[in-house]
N, CA and C atoms as a LAMMPS dump frame, in Angstrom:
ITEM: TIMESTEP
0
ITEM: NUMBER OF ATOMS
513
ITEM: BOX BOUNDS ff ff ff
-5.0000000000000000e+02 5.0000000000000000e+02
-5.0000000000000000e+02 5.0000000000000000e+02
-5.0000000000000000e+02 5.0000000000000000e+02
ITEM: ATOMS id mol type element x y z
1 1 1 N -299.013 105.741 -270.25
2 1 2 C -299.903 105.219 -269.223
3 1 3 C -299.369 105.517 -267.818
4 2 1 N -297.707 106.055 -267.93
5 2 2 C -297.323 105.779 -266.428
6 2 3 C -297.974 106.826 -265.952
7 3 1 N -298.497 108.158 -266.692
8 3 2 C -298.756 109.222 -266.285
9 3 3 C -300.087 109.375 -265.904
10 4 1 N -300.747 109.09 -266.172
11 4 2 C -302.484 108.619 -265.92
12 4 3 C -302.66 107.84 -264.371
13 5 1 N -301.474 106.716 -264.233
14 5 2 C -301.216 105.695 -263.095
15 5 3 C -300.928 106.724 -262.481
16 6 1 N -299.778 107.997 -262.513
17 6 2 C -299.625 108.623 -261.04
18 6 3 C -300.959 110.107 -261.245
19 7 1 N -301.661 110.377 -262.352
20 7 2 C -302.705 110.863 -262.083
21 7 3 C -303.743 110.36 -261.105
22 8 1 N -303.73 109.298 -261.271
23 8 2 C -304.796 108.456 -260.365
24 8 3 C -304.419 108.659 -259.136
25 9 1 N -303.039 107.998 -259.037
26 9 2 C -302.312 108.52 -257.384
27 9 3 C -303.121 109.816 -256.931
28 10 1 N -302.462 110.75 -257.283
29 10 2 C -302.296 111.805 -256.689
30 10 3 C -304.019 113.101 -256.801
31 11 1 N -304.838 111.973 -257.754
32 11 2 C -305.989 112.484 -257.611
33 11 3 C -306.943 111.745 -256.193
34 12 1 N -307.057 110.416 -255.842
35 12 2 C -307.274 110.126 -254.907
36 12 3 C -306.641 110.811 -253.757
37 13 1 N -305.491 110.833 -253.598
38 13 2 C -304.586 111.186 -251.944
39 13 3 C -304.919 112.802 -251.819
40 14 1 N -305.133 113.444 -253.213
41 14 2 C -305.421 115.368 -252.911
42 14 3 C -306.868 115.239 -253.159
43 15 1 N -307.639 114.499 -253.73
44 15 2 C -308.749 114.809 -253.834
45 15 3 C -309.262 114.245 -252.069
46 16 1 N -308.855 113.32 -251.596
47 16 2 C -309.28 113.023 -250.157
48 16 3 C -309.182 113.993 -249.427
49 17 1 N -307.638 114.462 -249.279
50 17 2 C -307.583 116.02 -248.109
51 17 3 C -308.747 117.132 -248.666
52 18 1 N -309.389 117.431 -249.982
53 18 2 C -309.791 117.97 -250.484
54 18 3 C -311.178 118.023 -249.56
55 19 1 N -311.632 116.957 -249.296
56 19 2 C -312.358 116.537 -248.488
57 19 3 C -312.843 117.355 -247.461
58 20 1 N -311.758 117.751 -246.369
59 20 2 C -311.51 118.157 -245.238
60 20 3 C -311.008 119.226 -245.234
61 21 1 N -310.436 119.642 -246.309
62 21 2 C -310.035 121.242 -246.528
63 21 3 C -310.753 122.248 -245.848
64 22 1 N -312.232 122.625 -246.203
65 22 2 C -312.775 123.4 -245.726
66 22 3 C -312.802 123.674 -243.988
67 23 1 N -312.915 122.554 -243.902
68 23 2 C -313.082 122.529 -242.537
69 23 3 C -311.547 122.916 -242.023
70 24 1 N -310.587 122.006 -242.537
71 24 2 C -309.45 122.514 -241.517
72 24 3 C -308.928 123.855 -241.994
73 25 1 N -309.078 124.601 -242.911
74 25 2 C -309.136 125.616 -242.44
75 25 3 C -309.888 126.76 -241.8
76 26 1 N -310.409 126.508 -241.286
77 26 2 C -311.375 127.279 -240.035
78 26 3 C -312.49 127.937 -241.058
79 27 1 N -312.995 127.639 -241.85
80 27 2 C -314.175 127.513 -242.69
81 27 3 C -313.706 129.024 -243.308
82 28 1 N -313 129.026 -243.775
83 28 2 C -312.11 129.87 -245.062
84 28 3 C -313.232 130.111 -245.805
85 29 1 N -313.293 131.316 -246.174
86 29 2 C -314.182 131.087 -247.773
87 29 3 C -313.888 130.768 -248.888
88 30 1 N -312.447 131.887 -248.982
89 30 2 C -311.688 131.218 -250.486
90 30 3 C -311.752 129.849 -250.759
91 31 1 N -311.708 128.76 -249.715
92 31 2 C -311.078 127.249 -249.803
93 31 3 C -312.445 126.983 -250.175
94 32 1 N -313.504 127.179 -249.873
95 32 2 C -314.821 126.723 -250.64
96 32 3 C -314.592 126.582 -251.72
97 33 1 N -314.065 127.46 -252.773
98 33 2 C -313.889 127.326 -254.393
99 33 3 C -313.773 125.765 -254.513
100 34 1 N -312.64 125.271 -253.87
101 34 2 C -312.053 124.315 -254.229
102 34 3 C -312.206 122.827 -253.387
103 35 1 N -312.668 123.153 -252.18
104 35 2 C -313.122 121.85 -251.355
105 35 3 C -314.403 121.869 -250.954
106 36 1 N -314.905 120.753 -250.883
107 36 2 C -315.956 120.087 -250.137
108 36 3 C -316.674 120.924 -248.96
109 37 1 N -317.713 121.786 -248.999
110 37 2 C -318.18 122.807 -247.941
111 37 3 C -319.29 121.756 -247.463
112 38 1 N -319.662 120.75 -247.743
113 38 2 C -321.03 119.805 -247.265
114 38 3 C -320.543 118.708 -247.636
115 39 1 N -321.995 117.601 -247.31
116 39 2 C -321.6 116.288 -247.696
117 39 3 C -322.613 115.7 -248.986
118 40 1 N -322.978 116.689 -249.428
119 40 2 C -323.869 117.168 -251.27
120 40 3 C -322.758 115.867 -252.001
121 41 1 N -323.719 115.336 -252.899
122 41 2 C -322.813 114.631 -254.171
123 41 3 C -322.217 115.589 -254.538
124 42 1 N -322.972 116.819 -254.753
125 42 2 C -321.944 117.751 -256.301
126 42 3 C -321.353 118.277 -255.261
127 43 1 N -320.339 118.179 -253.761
128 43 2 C -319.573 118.948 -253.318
129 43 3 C -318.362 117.994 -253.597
130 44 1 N -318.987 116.568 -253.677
131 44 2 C -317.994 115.794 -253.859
132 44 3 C -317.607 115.572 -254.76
133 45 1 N -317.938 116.272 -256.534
134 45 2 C -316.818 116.259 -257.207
135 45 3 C -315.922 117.086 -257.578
136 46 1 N -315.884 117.721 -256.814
137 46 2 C -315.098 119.065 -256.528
138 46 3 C -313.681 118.036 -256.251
139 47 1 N -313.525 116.999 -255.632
140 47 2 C -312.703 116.25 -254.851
141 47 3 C -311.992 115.501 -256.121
142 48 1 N -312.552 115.31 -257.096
143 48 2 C -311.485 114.809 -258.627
144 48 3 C -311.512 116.098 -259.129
145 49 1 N -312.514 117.183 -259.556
146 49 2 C -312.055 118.196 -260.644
147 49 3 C -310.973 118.482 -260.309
148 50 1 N -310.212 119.484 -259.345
149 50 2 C -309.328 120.19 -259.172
150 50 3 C -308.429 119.051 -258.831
151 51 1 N -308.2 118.078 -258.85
152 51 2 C -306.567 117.26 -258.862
153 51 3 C -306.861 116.982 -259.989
154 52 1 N -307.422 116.986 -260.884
155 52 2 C -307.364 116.16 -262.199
156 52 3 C -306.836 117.289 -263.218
157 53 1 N -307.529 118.665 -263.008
158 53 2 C -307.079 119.454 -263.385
159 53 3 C -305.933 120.132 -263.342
160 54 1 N -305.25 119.914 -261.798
161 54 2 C -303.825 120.497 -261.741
162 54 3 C -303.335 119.542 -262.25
163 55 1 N -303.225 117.702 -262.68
164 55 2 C -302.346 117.371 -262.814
165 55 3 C -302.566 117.634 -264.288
166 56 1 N -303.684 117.695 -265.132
167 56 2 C -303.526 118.28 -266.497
168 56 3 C -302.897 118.763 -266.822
169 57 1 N -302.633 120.003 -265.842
170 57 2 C -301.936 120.967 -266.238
171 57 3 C -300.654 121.121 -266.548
172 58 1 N -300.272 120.213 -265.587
173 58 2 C -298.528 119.267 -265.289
174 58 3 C -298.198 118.641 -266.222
175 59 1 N -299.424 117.829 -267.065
176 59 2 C -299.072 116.848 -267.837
177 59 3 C -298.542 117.75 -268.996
178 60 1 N -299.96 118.41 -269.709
179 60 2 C -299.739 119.23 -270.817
180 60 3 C -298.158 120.153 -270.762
181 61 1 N -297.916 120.862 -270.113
182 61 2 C -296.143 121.56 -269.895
183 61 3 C -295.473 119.976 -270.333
184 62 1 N -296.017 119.083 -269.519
185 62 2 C -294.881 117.946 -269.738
186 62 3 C -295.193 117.403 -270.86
187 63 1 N -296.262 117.104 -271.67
188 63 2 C -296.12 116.438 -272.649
189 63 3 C -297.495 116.819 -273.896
190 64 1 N -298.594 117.258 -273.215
191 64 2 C -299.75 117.371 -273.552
192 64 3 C -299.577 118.631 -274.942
193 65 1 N -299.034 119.388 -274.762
194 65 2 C -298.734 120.303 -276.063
195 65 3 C -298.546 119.513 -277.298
196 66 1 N -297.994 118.36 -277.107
197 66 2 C -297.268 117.458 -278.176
198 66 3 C -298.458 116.19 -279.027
199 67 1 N -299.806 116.278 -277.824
200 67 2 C -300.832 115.514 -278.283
201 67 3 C -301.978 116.191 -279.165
202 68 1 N -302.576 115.975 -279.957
203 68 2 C -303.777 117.202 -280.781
204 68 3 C -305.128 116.703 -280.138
205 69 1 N -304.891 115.803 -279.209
206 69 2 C -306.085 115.484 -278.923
207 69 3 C -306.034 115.885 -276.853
208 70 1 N -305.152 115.95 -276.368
209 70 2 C -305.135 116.113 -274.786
210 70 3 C -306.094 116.919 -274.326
211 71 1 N -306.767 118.225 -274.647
212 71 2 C -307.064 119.404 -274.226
213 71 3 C -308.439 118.573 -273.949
214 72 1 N -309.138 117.674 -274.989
215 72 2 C -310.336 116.972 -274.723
216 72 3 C -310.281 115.931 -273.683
217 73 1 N -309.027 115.155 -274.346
218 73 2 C -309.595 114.294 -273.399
219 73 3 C -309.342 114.362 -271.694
220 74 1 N -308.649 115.362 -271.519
221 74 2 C -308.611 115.787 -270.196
222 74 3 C -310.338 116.311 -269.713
223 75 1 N -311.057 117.194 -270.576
224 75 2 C -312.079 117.417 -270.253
225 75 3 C -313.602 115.882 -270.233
226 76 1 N -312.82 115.26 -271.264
227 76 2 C -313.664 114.127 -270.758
228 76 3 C -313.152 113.368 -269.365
229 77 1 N -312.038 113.425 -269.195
230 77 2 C -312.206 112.586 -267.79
231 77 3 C -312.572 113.483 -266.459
232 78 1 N -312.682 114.709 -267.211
233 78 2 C -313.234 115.297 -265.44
234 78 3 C -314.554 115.223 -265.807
235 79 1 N -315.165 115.467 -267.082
236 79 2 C -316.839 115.091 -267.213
237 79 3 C -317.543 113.278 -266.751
238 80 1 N -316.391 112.673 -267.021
239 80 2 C -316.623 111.299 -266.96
240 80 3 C -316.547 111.117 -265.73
241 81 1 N -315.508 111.709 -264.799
242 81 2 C -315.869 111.301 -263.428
243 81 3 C -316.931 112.108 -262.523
244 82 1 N -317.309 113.693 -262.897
245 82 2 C -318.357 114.304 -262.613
246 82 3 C -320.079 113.401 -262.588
247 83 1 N -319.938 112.775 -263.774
248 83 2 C -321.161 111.607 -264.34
249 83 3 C -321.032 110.43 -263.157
250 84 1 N -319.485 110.163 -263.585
251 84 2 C -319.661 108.744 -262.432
252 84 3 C -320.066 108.567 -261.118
253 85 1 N -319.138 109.788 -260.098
254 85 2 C -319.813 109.797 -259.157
255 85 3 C -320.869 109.134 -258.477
256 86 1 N -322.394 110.701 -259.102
257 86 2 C -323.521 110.333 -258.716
258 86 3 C -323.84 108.919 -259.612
259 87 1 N -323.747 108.615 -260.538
260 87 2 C -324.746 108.025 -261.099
261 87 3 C -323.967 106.705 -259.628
262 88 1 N -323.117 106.213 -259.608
263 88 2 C -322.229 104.757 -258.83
264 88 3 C -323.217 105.089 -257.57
265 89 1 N -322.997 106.156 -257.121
266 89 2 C -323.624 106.608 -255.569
267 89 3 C -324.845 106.575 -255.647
268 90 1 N -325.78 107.157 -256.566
269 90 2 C -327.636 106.984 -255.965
270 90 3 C -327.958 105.404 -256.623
271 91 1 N -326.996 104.566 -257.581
272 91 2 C -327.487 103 -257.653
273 91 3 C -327.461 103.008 -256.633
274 92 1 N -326.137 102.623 -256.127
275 92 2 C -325.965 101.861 -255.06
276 92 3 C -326.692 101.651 -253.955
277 93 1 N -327.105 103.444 -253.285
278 93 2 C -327.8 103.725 -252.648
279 93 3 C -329.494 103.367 -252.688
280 94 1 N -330.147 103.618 -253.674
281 94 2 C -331.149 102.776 -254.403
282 94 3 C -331.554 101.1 -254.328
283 95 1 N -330.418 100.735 -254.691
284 95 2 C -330.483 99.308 -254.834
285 95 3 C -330.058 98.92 -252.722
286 96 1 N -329.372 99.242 -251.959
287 96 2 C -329.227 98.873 -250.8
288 96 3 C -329.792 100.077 -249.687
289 97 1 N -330.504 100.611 -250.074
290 97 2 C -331.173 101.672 -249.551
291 97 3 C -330.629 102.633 -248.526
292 98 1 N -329.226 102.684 -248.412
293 98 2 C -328.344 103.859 -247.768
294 98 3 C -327.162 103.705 -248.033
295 99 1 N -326.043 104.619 -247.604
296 99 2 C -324.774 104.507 -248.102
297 99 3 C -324.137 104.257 -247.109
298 100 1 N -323.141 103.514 -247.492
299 100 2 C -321.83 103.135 -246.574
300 100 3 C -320.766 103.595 -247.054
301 101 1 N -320.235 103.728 -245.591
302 101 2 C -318.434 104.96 -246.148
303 101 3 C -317.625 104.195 -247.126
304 102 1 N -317.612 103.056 -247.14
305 102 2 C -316.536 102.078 -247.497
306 102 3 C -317.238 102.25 -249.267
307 103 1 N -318.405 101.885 -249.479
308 103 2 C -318.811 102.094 -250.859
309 103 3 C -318.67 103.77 -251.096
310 104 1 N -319.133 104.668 -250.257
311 104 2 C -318.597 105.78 -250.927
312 104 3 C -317.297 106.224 -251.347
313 105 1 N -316.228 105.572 -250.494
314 105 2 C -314.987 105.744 -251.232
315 105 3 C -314.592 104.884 -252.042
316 106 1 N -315.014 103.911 -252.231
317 106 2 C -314.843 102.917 -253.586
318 106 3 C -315.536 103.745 -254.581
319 107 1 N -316.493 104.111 -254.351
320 107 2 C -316.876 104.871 -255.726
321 107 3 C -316.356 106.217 -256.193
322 108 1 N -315.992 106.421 -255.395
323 108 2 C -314.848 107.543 -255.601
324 108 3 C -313.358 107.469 -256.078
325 109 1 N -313.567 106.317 -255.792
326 109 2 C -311.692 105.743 -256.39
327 109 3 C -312.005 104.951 -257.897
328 110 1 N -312.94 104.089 -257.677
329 110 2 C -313.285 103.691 -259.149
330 110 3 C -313.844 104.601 -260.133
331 111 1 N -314.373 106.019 -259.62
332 111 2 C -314.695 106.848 -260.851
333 111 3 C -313.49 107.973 -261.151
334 112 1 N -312.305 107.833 -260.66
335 112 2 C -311.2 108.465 -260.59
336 112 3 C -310.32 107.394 -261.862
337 113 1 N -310.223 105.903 -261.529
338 113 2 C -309.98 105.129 -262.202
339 113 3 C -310.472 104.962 -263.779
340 114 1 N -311.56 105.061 -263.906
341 114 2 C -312.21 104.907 -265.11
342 114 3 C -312.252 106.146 -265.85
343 115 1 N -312.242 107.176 -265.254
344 115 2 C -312.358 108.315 -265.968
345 115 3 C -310.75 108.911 -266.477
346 116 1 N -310.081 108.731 -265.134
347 116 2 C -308.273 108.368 -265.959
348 116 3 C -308.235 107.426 -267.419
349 117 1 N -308.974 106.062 -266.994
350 117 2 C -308.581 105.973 -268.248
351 117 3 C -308.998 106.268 -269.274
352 118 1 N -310.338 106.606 -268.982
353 118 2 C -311.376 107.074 -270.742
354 118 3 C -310.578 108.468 -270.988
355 119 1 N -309.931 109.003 -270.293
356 119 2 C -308.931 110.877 -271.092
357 119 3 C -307.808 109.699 -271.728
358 120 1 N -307.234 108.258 -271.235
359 120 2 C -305.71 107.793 -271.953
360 120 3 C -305.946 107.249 -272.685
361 121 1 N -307.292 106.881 -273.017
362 121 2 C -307.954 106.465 -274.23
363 121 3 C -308.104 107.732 -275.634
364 122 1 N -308.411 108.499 -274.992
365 122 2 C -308.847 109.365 -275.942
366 122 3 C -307.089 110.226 -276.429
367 123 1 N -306.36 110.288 -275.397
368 123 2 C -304.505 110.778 -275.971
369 123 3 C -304.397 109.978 -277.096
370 124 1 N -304.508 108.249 -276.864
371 124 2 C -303.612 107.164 -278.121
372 124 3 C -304.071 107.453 -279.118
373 125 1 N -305.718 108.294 -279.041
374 125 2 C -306.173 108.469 -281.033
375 125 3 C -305.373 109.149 -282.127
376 126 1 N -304.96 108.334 -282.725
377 126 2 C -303.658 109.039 -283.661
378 126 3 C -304.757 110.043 -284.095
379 127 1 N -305.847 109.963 -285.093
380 127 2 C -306.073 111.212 -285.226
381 127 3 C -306.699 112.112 -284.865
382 128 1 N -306.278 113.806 -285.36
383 128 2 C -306.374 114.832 -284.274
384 128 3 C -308.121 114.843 -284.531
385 129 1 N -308.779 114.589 -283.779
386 129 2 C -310.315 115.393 -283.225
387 129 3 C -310.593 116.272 -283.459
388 130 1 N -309.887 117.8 -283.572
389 130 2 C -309.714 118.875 -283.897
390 130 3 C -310.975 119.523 -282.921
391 131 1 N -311.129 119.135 -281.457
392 131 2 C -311.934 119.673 -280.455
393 131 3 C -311.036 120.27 -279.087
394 132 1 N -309.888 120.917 -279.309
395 132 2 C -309.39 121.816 -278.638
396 132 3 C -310.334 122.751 -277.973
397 133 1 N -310.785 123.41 -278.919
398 133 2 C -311.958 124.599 -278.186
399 133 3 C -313.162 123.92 -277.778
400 134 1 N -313.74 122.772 -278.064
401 134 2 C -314.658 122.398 -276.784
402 134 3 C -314.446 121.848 -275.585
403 135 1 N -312.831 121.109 -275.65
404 135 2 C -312.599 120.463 -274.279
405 135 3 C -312.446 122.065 -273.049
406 136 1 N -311.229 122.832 -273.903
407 136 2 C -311.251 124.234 -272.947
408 136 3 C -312.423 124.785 -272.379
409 137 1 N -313.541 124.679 -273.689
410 137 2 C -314.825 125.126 -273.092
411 137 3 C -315.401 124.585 -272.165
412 138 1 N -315.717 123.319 -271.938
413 138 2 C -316.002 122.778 -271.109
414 138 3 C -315.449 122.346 -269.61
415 139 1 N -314.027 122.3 -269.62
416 139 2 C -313.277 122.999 -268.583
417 139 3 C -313.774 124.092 -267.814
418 140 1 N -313.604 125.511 -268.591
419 140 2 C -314.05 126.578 -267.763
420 140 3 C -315.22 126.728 -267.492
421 141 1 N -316.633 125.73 -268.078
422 141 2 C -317.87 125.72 -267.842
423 141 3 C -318.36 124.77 -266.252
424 142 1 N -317.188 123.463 -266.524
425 142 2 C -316.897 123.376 -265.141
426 142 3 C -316.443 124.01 -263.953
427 143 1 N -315.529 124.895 -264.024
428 143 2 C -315.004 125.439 -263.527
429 143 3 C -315.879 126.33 -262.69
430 144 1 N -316.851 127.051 -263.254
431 144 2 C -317.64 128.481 -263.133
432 144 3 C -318.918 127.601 -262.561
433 145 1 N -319.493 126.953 -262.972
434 145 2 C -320.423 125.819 -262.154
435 145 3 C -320.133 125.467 -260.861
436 146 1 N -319.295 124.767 -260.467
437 146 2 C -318.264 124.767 -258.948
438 146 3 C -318.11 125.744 -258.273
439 147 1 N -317.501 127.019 -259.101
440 147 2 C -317.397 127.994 -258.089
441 147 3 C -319.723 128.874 -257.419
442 148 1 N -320.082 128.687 -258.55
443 148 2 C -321.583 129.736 -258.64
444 148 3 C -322.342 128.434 -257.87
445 149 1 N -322.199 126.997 -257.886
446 149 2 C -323.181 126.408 -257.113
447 149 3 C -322.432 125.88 -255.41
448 150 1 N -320.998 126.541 -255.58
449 150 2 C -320.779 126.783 -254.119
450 150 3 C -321.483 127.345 -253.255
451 151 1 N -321.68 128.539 -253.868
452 151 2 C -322.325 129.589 -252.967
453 151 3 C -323.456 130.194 -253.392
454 152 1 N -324.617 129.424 -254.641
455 152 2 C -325.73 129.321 -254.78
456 152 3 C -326.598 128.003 -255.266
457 153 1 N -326.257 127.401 -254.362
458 153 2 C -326.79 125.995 -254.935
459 153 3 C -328.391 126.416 -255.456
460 154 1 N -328.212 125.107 -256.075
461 154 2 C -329.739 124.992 -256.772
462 154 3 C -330.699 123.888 -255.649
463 155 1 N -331.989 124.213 -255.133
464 155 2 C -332.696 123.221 -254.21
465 155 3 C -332.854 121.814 -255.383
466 156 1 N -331.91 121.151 -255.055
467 156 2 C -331.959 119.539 -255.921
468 156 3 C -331.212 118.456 -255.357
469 157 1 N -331.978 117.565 -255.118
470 157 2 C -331.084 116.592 -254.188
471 157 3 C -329.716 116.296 -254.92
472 158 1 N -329.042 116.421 -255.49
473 158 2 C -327.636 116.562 -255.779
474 158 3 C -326.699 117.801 -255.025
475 159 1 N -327.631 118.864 -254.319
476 159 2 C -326.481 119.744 -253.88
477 159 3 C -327.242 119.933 -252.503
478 160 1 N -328.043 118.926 -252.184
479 160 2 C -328.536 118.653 -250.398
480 160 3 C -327.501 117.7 -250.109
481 161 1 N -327.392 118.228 -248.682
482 161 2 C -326.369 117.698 -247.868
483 161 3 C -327.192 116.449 -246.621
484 162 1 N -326.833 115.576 -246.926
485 162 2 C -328.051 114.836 -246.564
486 162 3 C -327.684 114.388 -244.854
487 163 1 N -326.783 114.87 -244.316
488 163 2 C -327.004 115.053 -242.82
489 163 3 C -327.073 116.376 -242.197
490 164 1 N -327.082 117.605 -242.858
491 164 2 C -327.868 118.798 -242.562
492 164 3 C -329.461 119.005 -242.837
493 165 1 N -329.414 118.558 -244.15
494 165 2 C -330.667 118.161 -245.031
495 165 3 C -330.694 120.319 -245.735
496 166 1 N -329.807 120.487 -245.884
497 166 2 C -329.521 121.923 -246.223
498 166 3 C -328.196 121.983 -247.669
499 167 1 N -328.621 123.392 -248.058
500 167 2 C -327.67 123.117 -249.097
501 167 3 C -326.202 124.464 -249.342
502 168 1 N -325.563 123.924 -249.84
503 168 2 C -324.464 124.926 -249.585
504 168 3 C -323.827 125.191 -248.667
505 169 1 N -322.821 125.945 -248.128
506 169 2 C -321.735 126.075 -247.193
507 169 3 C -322.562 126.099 -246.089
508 170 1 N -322.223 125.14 -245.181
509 170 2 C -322.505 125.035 -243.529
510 170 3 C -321.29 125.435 -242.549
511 171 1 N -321.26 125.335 -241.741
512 171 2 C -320.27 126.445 -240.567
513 171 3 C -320.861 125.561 -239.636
């Protein structure tokens, strides 16, 4: 569990700069892959995939080879927090009819939280799942989604930027 606890850390504190990436670097393109180019829900889960994923990656060298079940449940907690996100953000928004910064980063920290723990849920299952090749799959299906609706969003209010009212990389 201690490892999930500093997943959480270090997915909030890099997924925040993640935030601002684009911008501070003088609107980079490469850094699009990986940060926030708008203020789109789906730019914002760009802001857990890639810390959740590097620390996967950390974990597995460190320990994850040794689990038969890690490869999934790493892919469920970046699917679980991909889900959480929006769904926490358009209630909320719905039910109080606009968003506030303070609830958007609560919901961003609580779907970082919950989705940490539904992957440390899914490590303790003694037995093996034997879904190695769908968690990977779904990994790189994330992966390739992030990078292709960077720089071709789809017109859907999930990848409108709702103080441009435009979608995809702004400058």
């Amino acid at each position: 569990m201690s490892y999930e606890l500093i997943g959480f850390l270090i997915t909030v504190i890099f997924g925040s700069f993640l935030h601002f990436a684009f911008e501070l670097s003088g609107y980079y393109t490469p850094v699009a892959i990986i940060a926030a180019v708008n203020e789109s829900t789906w730019e914002h889960l760009k802001l857990g995939f890639l810390p959740i994923l590097l620390w996967g990656i950390y974990e597995y060298f460190k320990l994850g080879f040794k689990n038969k079940n890690f490869v999934i449940a790493k892919a469920t907690n970046m699917i679980a927090f991909c889900i959480l996100v929006p769904v926490i953000f358009y209630s909320y928004v719905y039910i109080l009819g606009k968003n506030f910064l303070i609830l958007d980063i609560s919901d961003f920290v609580i779907s970082v939280a919950v989705s940490q723990y539904l992957g440390y849920k899914i490590i303790k299952i003694k037995k093996d799942l034997k879904l190695d090749v769908l968690g990977y799959s779904l990994i790189i299906i994330l992966m390739f989604l992030f990078i292709i609706f960077t720089f071709l969003p789809p017109q859907f209010v999930l990848f409108k930027d709702p103080i441009t009212n435009s979608y995809g990389i702004i400058k």
